[in-house]
C-alpha positions as CSV (number, residue, x, y, z in Angstrom):
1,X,38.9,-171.9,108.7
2,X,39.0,-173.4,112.0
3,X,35.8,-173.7,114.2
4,X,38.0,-171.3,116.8
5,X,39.4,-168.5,114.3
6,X,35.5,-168.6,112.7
7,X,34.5,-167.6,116.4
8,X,37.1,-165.2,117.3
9,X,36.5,-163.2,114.2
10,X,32.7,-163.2,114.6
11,X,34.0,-161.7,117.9
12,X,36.4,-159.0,116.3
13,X,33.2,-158.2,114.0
14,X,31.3,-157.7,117.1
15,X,34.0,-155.2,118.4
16,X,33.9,-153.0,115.5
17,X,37.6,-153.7,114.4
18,X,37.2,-154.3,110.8
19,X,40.8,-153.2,109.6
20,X,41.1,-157.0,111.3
21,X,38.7,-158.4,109.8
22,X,39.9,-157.3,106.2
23,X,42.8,-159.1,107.1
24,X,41.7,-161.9,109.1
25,X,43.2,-164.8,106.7
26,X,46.7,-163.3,107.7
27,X,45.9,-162.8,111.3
28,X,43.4,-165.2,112.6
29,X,46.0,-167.8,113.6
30,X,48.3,-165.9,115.0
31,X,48.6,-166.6,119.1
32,X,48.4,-162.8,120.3
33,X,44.9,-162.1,118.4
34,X,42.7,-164.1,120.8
35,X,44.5,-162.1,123.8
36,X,44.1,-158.9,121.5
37,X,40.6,-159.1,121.7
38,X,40.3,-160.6,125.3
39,X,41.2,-157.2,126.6
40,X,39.6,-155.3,124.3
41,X,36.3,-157.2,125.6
42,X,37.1,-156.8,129.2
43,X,38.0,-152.6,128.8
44,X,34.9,-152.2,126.8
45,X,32.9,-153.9,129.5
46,X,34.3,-151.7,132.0
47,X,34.0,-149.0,130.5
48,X,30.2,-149.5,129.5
49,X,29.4,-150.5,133.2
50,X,31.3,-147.4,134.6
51,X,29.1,-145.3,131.8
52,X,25.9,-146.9,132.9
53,X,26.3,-146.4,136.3
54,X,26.7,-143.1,136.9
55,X,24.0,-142.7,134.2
56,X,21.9,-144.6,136.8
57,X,21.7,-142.3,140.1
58,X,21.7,-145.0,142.1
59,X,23.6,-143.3,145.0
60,X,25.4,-144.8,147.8
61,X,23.8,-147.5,149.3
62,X,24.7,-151.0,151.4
63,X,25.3,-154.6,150.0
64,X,22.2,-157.5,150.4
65,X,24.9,-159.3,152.5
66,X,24.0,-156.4,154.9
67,X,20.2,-157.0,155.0
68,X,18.9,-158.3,158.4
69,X,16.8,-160.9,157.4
70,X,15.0,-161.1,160.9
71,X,14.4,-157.8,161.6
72,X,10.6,-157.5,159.4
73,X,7.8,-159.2,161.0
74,X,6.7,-160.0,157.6
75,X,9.4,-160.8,154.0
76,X,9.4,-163.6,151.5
77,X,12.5,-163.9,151.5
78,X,12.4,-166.6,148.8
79,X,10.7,-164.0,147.1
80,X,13.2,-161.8,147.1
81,X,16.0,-163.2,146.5
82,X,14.3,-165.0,143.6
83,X,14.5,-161.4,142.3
84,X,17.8,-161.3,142.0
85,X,17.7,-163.8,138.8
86,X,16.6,-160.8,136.9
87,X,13.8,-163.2,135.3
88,X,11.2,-160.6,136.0
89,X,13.0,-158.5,133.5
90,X,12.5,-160.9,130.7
91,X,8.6,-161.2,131.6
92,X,8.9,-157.5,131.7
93,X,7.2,-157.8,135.1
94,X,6.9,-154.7,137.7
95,X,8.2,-156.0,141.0
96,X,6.2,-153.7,143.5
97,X,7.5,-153.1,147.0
98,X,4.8,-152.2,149.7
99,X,5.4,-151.5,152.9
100,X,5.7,-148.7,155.8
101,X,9.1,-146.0,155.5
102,X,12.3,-147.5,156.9
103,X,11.9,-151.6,156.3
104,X,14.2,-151.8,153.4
105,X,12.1,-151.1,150.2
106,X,14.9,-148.7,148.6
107,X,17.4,-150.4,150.2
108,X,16.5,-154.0,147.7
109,X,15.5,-151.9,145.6
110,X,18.7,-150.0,144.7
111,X,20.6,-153.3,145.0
112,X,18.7,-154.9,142.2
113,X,19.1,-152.1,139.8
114,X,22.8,-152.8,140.5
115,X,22.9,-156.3,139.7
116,X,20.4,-155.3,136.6
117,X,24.0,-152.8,135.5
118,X,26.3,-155.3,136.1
119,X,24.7,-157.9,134.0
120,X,24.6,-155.3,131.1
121,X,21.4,-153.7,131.5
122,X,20.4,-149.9,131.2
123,X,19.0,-148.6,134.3
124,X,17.9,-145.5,135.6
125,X,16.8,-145.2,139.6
126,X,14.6,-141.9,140.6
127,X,11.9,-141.0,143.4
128,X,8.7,-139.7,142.1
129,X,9.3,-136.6,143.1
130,X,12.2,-135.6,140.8
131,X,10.7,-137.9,138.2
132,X,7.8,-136.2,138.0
133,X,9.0,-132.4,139.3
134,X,11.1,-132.7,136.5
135,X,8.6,-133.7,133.9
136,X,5.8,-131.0,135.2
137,X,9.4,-128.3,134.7
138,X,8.8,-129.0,131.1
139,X,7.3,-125.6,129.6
140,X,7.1,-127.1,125.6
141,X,5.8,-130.4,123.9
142,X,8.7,-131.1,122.4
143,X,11.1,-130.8,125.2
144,X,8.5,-132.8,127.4
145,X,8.6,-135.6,124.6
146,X,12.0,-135.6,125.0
147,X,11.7,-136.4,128.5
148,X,9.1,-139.0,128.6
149,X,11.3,-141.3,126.0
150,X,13.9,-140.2,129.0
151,X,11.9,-142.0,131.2
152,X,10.5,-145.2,129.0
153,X,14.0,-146.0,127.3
154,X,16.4,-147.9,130.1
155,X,15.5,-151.6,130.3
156,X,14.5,-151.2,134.1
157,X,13.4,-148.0,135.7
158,X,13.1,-148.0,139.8
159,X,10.6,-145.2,140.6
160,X,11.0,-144.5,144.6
161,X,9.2,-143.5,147.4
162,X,5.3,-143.2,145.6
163,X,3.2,-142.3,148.0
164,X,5.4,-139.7,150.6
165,X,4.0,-136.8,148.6
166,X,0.8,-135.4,147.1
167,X,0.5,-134.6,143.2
168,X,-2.0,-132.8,141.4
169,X,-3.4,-134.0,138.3
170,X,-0.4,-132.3,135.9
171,X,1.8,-135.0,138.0
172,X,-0.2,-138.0,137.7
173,X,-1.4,-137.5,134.1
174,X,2.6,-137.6,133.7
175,X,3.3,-140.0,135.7
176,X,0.2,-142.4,133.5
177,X,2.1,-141.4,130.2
178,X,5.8,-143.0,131.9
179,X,3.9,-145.7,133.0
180,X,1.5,-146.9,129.8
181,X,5.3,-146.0,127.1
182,X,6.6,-148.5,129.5
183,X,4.0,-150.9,129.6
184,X,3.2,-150.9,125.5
185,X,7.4,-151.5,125.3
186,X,7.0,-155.1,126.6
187,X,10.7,-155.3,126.9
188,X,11.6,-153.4,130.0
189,X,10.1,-153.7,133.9
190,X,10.1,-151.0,136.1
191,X,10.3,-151.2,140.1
192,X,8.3,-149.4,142.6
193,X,8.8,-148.7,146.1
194,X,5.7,-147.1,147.9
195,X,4.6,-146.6,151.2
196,X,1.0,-147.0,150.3
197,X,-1.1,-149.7,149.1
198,X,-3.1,-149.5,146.2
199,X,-5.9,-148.7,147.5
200,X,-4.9,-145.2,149.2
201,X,-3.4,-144.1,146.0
202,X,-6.2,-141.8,145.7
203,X,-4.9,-140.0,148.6
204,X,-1.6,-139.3,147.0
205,X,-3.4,-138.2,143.8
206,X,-6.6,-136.5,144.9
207,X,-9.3,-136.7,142.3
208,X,-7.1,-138.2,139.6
209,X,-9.1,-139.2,136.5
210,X,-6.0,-141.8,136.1
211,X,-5.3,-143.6,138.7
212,X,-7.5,-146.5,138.5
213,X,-6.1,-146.9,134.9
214,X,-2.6,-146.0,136.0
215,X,-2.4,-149.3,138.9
216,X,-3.8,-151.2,136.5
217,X,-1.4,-150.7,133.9
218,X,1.3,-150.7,136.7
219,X,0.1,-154.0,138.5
220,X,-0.9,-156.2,135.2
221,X,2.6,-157.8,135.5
222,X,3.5,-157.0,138.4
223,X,5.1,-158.9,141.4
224,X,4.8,-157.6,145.0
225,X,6.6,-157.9,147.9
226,X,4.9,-157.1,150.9
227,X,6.9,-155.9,154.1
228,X,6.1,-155.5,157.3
229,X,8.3,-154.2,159.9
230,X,8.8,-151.3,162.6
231,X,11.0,-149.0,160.9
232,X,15.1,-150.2,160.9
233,X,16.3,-146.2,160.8
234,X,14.4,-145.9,164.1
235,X,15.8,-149.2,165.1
236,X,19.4,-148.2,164.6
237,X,18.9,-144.5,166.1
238,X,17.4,-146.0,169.0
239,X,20.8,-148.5,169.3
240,X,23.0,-145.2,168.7
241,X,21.4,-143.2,171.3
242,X,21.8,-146.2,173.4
243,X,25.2,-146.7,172.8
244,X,26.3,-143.0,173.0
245,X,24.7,-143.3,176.6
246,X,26.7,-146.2,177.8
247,X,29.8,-144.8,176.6
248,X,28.9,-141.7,178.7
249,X,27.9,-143.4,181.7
250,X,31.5,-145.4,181.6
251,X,33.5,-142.3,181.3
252,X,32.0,-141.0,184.5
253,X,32.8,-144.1,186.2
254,X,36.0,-143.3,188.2
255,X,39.1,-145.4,187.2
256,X,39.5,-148.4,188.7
257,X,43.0,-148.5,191.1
């Protein structure tokens, strides 16, 4: 057997088709095979990334070519973008984005979950709130179990907006169980966006047994990125207003003869 028929049919195994395989010493030369299984390949593929996507919330959201780059006061931009070679993943490191609302933190966020999909990963993108609103809607053990391995089984979990609402001990108890399944995994990462730093998590979980443990556990292999910047919402409200005006002021500017 040639060194190319050997690989196509370890590729045809791969695929599942094994009435081929049976009878691969009639078929593995034949020309149409390799373009057989070139398609089935790609249709898989597509069909797996269309699957994991809308398994993956992500919502609507802009491209990175959008991002404006000069707009934070403070970005490692290197930093970033050095994200987007998924090698945190592999480390199973927790890239951690800190920063005030409105600078962008979702925005990367959400982009690199996408990449994370399209390079054949399993991802699943929440805020804390639902995350954990669901969890504490659990009334028995086994349907919360059920719901924790939810939350500890995709190879990169983006947990949003920690630190724009207040939990009670129920939700960060839960919140310390997502984080130490993931964590004893070692073969996952999960993102977090927060508008807090670490040391005013107390605040969003008042008297918390957990937390201490929890940002330990969280920020053990963890990477941060650190932005500072006025908010770019208000930024771009502030130029709509502005441009709603001017179009005003030039309607009521009589026509020139």
């Amino acid at each position: 057997m040639s060194t190319r028929s050997s690989e196509l049919q370890g590729r045809v195994k791969a695929l599942g088709l094994h009435g081929m395989v049976s009878r691969w010493s009639e078929l593995g030369e034949l020309p149409w095979v390799a373009t057989l299984v070139d398609i089935e390949e790609a249709e898989r593929k597509e069909r797996s990334l269309a699957r994991r996507l809308k398994s993956a919330h992500l919502g609507r959201f802009g491209s990175m070519a959008d991002f404006d780059w000069s707009w934070p006061k403070k970005i490692d931009r290197t930093q970033v973008q050095d994200l987007f070679t998924l090698d945190f993943l592999k480390e199973a490191e927790n890239p951690i984005f800190i920063g005030p609302n409105g600078v962008g933190k979702t925005f990367i966020a959400r982009n690199l979950a996408h990449h994370a999909l399209v390079q054949g990963l399993t991802v699943l993108f929440t805020t804390a709130s639902e995350m954990l609103g669901d969890l504490v809607s659990k009334d028995g053990s086994h349907s919360l179990e059920q719901r924790l391995r939810f939350y500890a089984r995709p190879q990169l979990l983006v947990i949003d907006e920690v630190g724009y609402l207040s939990y009670d001990n129920r939700h960060a108890d839960l919140l310390f169980q997502v984080i130490t399944r993931r964590y004893e995994r070692l073969s996952c990462s999960t993102i977090v966006t927060t508008n807090k730093p670490f040391a005013e998590w107390n605040q969003v979980f008042p008297s918390a047994a957990c937390v201490v443990t929890l940002i330990d556990r969280l920020t053990h292999r963890a990477e941060l990125v650190q932005i500072e910047a006025d908010s770019y919402r208000l930024k771009e409200a502030k130029q709509r207003a502005a441009d709603k005006s001017k179009r005003r002021q030039d309607r009521g500017k009589p026509a020139k003869p």
